[in-house]
mmJSON file of the N, C-alpha and C atoms, coordinates in Angstrom:
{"data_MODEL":{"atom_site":{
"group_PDB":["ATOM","ATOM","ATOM","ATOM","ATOM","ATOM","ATOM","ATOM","ATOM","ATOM","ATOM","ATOM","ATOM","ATOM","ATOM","ATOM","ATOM","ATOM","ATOM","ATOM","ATOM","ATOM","ATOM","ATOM","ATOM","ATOM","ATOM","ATOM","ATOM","ATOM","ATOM","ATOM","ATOM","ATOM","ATOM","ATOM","ATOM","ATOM","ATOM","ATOM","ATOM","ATOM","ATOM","ATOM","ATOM","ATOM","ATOM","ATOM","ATOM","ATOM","ATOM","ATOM","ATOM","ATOM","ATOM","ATOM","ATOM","ATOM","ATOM","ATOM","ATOM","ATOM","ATOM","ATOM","ATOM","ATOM","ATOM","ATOM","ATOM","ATOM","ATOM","ATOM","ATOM","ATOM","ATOM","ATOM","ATOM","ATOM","ATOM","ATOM","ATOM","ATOM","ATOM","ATOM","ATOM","ATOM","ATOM","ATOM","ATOM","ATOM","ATOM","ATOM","ATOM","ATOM","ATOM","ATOM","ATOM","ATOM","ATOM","ATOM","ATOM","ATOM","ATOM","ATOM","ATOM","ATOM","ATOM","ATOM","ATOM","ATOM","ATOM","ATOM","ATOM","ATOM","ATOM","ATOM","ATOM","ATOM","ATOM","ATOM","ATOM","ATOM","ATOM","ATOM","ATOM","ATOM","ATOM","ATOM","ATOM","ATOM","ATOM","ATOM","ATOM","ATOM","ATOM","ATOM","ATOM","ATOM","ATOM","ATOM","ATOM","ATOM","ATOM","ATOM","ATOM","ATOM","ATOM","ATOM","ATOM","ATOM","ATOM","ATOM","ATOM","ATOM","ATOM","ATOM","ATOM","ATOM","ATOM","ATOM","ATOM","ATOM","ATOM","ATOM","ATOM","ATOM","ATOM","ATOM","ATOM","ATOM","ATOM","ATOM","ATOM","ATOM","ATOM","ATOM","ATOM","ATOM","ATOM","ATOM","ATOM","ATOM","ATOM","ATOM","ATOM","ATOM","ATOM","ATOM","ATOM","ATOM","ATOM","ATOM","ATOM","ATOM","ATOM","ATOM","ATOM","ATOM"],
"id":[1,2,3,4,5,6,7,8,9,10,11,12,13,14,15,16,17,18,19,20,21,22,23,24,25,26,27,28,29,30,31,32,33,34,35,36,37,38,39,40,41,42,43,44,45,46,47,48,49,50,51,52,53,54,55,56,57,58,59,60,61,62,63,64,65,66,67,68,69,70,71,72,73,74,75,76,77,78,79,80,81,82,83,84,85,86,87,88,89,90,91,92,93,94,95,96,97,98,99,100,101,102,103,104,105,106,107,108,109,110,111,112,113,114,115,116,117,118,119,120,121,122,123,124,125,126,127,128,129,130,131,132,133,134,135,136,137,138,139,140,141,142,143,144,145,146,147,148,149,150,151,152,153,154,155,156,157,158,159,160,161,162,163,164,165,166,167,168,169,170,171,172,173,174,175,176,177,178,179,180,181,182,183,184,185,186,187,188,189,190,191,192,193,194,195,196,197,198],
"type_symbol":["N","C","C","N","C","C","N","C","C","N","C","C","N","C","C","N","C","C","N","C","C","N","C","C","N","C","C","N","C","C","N","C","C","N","C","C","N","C","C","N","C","C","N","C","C","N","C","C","N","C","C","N","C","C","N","C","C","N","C","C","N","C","C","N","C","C","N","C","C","N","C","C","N","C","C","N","C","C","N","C","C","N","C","C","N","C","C","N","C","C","N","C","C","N","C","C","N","C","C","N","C","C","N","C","C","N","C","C","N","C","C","N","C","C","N","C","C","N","C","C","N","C","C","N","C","C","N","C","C","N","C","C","N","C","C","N","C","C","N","C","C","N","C","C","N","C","C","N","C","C","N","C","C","N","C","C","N","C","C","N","C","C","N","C","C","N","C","C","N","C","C","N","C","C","N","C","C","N","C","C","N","C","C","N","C","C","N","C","C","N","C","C","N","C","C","N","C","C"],
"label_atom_id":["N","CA","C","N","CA","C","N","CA","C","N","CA","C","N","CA","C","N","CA","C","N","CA","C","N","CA","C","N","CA","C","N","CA","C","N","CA","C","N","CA","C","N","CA","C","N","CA","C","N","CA","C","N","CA","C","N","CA","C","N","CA","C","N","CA","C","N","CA","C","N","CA","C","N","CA","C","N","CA","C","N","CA","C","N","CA","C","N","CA","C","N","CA","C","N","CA","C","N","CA","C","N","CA","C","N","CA","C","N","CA","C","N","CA","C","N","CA","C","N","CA","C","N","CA","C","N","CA","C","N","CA","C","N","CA","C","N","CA","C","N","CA","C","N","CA","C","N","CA","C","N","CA","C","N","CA","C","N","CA","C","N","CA","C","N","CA","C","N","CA","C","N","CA","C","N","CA","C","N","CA","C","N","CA","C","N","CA","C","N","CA","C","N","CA","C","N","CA","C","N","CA","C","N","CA","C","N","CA","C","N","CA","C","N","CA","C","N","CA","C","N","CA","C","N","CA","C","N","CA","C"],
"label_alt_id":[null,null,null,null,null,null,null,null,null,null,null,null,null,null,null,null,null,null,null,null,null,null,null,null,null,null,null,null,null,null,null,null,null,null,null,null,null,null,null,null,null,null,null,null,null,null,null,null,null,null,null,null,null,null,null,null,null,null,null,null,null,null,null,null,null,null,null,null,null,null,null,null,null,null,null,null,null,null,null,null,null,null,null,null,null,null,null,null,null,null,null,null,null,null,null,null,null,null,null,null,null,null,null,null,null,null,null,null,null,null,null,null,null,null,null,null,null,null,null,null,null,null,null,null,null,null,null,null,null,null,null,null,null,null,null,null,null,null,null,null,null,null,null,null,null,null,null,null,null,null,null,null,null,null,null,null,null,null,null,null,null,null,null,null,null,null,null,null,null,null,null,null,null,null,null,null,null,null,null,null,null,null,null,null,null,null,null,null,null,null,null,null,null,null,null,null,null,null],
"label_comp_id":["UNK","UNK","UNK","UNK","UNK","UNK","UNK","UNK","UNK","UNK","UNK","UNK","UNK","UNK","UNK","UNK","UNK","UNK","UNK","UNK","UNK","UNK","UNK","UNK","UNK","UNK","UNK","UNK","UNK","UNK","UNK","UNK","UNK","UNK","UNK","UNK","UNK","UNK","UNK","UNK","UNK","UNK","UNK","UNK","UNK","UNK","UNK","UNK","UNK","UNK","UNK","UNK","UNK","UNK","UNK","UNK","UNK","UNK","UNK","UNK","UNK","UNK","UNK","UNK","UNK","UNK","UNK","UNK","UNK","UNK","UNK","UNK","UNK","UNK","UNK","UNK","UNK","UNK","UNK","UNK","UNK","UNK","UNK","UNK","UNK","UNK","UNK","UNK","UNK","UNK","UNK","UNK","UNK","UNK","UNK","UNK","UNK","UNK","UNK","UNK","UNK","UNK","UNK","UNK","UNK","UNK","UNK","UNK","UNK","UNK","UNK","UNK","UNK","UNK","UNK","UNK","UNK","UNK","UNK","UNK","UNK","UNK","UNK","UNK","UNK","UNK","UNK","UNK","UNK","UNK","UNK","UNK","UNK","UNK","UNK","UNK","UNK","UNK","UNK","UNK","UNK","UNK","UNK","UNK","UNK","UNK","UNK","UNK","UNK","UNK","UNK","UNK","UNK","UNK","UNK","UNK","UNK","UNK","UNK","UNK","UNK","UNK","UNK","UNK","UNK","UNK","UNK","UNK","UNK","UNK","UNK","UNK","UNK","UNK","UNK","UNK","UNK","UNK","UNK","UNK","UNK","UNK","UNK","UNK","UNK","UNK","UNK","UNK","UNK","UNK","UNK","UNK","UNK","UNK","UNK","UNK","UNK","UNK"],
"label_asym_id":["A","A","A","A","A","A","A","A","A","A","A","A","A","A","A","A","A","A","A","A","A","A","A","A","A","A","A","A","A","A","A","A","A","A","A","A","A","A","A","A","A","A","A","A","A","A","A","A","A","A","A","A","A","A","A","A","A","A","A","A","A","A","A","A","A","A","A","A","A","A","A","A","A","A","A","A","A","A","A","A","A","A","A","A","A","A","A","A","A","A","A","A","A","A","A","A","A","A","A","A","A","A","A","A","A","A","A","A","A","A","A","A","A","A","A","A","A","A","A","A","A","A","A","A","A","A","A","A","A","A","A","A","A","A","A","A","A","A","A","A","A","A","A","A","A","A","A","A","A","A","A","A","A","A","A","A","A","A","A","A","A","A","A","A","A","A","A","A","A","A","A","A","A","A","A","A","A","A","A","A","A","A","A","A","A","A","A","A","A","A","A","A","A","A","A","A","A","A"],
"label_entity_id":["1","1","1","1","1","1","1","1","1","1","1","1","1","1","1","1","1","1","1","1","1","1","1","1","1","1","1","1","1","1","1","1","1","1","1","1","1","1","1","1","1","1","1","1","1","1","1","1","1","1","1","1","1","1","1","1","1","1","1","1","1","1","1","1","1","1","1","1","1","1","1","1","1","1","1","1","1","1","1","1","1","1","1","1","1","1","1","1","1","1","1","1","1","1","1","1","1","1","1","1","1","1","1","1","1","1","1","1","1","1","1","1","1","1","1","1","1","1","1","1","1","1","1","1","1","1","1","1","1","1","1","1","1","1","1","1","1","1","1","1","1","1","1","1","1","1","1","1","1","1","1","1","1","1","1","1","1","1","1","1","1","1","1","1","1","1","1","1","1","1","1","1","1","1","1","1","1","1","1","1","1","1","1","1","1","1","1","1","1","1","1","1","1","1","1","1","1","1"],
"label_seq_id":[1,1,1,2,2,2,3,3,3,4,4,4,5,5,5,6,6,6,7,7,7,8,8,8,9,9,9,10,10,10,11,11,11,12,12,12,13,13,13,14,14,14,15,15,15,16,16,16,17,17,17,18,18,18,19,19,19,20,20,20,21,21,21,22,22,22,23,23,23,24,24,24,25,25,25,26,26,26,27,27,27,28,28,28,29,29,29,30,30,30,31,31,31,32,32,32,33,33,33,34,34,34,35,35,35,36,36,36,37,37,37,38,38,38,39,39,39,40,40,40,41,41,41,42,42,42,43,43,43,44,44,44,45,45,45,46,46,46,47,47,47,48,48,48,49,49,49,50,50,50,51,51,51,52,52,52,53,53,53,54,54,54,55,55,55,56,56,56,57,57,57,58,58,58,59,59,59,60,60,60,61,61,61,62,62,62,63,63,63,64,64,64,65,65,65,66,66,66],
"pdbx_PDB_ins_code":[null,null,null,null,null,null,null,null,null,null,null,null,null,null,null,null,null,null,null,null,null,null,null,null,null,null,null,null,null,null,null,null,null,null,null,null,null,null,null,null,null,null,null,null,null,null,null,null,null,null,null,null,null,null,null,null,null,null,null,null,null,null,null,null,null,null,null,null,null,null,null,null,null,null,null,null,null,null,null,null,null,null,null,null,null,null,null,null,null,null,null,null,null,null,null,null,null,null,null,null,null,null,null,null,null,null,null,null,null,null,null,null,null,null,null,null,null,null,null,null,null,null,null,null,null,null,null,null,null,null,null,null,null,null,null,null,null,null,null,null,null,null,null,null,null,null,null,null,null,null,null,null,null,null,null,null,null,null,null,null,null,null,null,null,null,null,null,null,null,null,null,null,null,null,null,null,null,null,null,null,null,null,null,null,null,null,null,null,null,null,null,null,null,null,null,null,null,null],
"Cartn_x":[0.841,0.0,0.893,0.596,1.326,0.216,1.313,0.363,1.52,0.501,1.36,1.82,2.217,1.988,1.38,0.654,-0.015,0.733,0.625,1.802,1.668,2.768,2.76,2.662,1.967,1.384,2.192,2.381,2.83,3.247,3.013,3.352,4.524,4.857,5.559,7.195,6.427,7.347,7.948,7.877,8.19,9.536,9.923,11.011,10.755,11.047,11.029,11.946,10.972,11.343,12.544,13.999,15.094,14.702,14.028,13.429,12.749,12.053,11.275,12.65,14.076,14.581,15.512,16.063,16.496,15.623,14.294,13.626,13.459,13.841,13.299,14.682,15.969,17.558,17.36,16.718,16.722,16.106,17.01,16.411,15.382,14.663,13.2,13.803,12.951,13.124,11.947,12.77,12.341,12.248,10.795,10.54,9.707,10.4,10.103,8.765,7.315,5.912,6.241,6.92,6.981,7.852,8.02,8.393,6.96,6.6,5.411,4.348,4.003,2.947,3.068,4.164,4.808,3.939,4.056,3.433,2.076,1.736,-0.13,-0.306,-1.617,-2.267,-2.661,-2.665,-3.608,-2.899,-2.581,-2.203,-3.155,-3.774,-4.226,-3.363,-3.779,-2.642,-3.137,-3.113,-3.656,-2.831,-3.637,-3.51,-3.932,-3.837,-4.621,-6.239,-6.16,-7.538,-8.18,-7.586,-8.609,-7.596,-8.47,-7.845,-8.023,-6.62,-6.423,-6.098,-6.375,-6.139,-5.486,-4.068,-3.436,-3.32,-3.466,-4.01,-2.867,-2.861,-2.06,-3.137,-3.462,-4.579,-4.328,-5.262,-5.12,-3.791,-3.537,-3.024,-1.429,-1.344,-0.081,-0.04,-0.872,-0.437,-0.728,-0.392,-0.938,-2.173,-2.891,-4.01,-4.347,-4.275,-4.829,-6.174,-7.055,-8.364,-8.785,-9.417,-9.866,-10.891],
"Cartn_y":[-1.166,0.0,1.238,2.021,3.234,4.304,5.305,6.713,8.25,8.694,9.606,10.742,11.813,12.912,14.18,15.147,16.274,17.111,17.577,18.692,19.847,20.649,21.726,22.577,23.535,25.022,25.668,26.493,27.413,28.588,29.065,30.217,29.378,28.329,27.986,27.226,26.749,26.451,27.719,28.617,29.618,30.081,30.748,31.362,33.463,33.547,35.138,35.577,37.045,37.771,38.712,39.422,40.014,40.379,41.795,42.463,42.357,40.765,40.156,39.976,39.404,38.312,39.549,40.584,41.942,42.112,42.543,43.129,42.025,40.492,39.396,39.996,39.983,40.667,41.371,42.383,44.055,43.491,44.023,43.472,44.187,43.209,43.635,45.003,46.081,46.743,46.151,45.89,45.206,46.404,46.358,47.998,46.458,46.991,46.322,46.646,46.329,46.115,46.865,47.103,48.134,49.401,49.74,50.709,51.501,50.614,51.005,51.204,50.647,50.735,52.082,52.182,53.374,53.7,52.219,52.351,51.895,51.995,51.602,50.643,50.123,48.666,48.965,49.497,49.762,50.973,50.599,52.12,51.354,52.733,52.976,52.888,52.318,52.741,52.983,53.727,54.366,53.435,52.992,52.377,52.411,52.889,53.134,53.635,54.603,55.297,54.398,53.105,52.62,52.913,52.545,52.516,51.244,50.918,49.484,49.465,48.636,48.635,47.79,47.869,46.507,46.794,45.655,45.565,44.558,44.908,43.562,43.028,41.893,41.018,40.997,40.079,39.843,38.881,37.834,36.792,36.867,38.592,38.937,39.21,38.802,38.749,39.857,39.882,41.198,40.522,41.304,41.465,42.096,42.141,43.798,43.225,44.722,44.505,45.593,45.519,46.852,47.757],
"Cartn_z":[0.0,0.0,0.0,-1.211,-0.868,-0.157,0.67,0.86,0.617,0.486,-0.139,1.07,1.165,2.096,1.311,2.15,1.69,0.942,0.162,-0.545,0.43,0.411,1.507,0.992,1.868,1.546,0.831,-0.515,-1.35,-0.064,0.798,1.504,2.775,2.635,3.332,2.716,1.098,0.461,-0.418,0.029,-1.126,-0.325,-0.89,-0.791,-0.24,0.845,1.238,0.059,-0.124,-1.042,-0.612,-1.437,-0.83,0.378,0.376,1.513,2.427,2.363,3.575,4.683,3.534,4.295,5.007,4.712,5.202,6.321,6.157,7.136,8.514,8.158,9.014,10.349,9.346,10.383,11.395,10.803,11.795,12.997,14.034,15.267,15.899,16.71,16.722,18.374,18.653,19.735,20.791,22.128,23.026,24.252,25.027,25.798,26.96,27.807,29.504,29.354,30.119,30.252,31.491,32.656,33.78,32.839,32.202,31.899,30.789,29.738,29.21,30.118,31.107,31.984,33.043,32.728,33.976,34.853,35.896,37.122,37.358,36.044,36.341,35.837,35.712,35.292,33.736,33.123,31.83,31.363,29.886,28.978,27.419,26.779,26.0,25.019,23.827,22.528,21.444,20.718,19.849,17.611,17.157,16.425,14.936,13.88,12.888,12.693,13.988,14.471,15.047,15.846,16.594,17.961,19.257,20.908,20.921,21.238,21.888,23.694,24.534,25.524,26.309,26.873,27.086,28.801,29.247,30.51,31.451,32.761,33.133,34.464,34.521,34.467,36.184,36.725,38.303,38.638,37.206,37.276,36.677,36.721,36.122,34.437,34.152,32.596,31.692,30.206,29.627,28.871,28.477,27.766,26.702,25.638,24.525,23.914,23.935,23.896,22.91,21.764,20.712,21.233],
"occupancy":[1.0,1.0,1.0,1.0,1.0,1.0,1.0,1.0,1.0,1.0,1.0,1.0,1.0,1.0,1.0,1.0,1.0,1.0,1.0,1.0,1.0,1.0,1.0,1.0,1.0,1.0,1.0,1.0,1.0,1.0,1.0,1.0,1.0,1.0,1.0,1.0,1.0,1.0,1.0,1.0,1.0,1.0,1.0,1.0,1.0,1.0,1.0,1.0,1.0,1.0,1.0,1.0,1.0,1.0,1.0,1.0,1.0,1.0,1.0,1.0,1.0,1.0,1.0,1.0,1.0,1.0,1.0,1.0,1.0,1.0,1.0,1.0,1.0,1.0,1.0,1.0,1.0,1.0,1.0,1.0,1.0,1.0,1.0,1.0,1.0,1.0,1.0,1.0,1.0,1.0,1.0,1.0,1.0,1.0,1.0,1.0,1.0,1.0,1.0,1.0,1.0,1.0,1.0,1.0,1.0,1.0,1.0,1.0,1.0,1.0,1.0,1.0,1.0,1.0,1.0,1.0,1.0,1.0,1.0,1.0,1.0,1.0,1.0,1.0,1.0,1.0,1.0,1.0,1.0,1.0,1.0,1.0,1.0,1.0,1.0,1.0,1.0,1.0,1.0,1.0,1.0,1.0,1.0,1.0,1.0,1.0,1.0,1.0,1.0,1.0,1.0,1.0,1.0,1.0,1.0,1.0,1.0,1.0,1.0,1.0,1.0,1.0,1.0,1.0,1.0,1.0,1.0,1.0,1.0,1.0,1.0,1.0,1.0,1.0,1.0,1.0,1.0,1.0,1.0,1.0,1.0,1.0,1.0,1.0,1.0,1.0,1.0,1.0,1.0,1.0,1.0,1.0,1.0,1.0,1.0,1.0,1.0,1.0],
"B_iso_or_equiv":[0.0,0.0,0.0,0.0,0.0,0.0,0.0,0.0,0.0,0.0,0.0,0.0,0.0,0.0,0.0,0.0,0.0,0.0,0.0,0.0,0.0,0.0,0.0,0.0,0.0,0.0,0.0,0.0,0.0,0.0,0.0,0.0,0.0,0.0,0.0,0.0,0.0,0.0,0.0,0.0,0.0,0.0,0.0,0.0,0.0,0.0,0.0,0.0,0.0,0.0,0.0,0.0,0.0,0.0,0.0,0.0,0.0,0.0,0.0,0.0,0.0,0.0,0.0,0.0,0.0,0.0,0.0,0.0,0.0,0.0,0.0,0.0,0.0,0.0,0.0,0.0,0.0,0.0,0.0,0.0,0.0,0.0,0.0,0.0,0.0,0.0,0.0,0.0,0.0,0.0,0.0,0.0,0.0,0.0,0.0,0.0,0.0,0.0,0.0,0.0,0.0,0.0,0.0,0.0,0.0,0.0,0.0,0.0,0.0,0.0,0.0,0.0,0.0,0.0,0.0,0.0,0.0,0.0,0.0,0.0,0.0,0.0,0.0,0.0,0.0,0.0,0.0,0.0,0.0,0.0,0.0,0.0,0.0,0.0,0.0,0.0,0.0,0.0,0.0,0.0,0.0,0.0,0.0,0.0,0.0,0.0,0.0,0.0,0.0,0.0,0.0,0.0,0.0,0.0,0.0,0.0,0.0,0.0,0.0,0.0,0.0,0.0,0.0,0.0,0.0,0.0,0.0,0.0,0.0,0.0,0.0,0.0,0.0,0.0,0.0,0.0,0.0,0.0,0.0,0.0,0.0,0.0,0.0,0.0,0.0,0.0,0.0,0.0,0.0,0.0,0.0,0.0,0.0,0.0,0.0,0.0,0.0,0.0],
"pdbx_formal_charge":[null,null,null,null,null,null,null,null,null,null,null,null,null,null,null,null,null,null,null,null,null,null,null,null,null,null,null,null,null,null,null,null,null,null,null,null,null,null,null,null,null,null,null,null,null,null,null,null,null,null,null,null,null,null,null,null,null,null,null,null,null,null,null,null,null,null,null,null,null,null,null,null,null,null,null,null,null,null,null,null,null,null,null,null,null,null,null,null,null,null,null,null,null,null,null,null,null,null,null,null,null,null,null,null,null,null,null,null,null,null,null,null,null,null,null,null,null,null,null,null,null,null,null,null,null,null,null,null,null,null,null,null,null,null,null,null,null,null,null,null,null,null,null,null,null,null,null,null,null,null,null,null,null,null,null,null,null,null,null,null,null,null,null,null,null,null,null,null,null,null,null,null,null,null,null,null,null,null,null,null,null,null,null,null,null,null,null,null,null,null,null,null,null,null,null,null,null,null],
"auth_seq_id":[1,1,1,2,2,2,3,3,3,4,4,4,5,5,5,6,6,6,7,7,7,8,8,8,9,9,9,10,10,10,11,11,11,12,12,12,13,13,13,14,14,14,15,15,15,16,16,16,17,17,17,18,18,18,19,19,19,20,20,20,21,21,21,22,22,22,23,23,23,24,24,24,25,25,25,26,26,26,27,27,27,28,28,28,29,29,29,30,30,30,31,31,31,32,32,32,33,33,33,34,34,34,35,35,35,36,36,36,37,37,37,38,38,38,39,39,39,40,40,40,41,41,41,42,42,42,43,43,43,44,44,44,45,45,45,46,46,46,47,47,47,48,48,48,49,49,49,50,50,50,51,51,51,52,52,52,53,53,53,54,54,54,55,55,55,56,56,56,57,57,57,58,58,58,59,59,59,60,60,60,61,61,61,62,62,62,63,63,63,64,64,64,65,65,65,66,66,66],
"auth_comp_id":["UNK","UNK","UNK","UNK","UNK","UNK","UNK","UNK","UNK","UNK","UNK","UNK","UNK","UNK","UNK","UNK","UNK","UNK","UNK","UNK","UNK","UNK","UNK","UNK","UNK","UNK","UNK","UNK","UNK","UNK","UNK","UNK","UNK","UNK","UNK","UNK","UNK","UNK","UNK","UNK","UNK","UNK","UNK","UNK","UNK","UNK","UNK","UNK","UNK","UNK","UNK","UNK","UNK","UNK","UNK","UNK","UNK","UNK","UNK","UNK","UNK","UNK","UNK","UNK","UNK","UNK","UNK","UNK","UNK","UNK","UNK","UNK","UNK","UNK","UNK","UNK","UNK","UNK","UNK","UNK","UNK","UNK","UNK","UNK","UNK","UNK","UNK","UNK","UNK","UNK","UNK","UNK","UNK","UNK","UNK","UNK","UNK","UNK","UNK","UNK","UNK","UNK","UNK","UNK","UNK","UNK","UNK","UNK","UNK","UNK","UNK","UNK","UNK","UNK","UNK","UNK","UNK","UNK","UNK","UNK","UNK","UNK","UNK","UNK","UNK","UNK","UNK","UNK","UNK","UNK","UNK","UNK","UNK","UNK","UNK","UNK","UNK","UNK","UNK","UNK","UNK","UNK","UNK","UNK","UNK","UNK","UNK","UNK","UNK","UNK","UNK","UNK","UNK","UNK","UNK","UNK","UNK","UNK","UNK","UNK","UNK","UNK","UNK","UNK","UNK","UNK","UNK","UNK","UNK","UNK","UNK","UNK","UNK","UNK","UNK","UNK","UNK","UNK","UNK","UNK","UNK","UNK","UNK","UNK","UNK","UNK","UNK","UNK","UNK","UNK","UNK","UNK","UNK","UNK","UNK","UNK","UNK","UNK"],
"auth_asym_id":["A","A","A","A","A","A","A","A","A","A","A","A","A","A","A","A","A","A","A","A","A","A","A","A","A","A","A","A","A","A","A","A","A","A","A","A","A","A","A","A","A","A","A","A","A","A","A","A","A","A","A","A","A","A","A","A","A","A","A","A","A","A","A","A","A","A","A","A","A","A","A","A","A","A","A","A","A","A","A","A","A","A","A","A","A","A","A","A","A","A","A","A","A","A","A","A","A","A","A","A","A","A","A","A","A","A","A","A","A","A","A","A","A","A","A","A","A","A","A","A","A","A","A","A","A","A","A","A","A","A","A","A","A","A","A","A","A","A","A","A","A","A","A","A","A","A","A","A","A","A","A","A","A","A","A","A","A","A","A","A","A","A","A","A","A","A","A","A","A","A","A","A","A","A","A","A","A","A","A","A","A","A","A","A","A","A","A","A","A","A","A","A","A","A","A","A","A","A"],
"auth_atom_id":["N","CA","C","N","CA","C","N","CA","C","N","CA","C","N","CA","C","N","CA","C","N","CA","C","N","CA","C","N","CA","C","N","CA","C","N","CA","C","N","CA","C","N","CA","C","N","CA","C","N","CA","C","N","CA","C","N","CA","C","N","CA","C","N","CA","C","N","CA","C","N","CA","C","N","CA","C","N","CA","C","N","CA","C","N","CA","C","N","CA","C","N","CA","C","N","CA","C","N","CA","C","N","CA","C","N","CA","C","N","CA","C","N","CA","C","N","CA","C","N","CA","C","N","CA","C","N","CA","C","N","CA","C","N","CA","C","N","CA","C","N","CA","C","N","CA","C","N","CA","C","N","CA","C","N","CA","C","N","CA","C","N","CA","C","N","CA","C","N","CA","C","N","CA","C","N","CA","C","N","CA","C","N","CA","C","N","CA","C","N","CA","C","N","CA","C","N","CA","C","N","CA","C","N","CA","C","N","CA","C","N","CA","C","N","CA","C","N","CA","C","N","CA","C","N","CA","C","N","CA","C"],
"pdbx_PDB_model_num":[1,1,1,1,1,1,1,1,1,1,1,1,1,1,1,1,1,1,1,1,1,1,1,1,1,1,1,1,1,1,1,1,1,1,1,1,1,1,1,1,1,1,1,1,1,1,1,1,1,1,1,1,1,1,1,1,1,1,1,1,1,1,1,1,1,1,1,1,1,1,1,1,1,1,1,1,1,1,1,1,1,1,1,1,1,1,1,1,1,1,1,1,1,1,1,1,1,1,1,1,1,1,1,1,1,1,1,1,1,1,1,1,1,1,1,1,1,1,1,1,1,1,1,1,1,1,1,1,1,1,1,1,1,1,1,1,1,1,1,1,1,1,1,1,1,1,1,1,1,1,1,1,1,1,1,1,1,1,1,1,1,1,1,1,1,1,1,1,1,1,1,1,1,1,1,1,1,1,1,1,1,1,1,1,1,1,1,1,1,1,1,1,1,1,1,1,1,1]
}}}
């Protein structure tokens, strides 16, 4: 009995384009959650004209909410 395997997704077999694979390098900027929060539980962020709201939870954690 043969079986075959699934062919794999085109967006996984492809190849990143020059500038994907440039932009993948640049290192990402990393900002502490006590420093963004500066001090409080909740900061607002403002996003392609919407308010997002990222929260830090009872259980410690963050949250973002539209």
């Amino acid at each position: 009995m043969s079986t075959t395997l699934p062919a794999t997704p085109p967006a996984i077999a492809a190849r990143p384009a020059a500038s994907a694979t440039a932009h993948a390098m640049a290192p990402v900027k990393r900002i502490s959650s006590a420093g963004l929060m500066d001090g409080g539980r909740e900061v607002e962020i403002e996003h392609a004209g919407r308010i997002y709201r990222l929260r830090i939870t009872q259980l410690n954690k963050l949250i973002l909410t539209a």
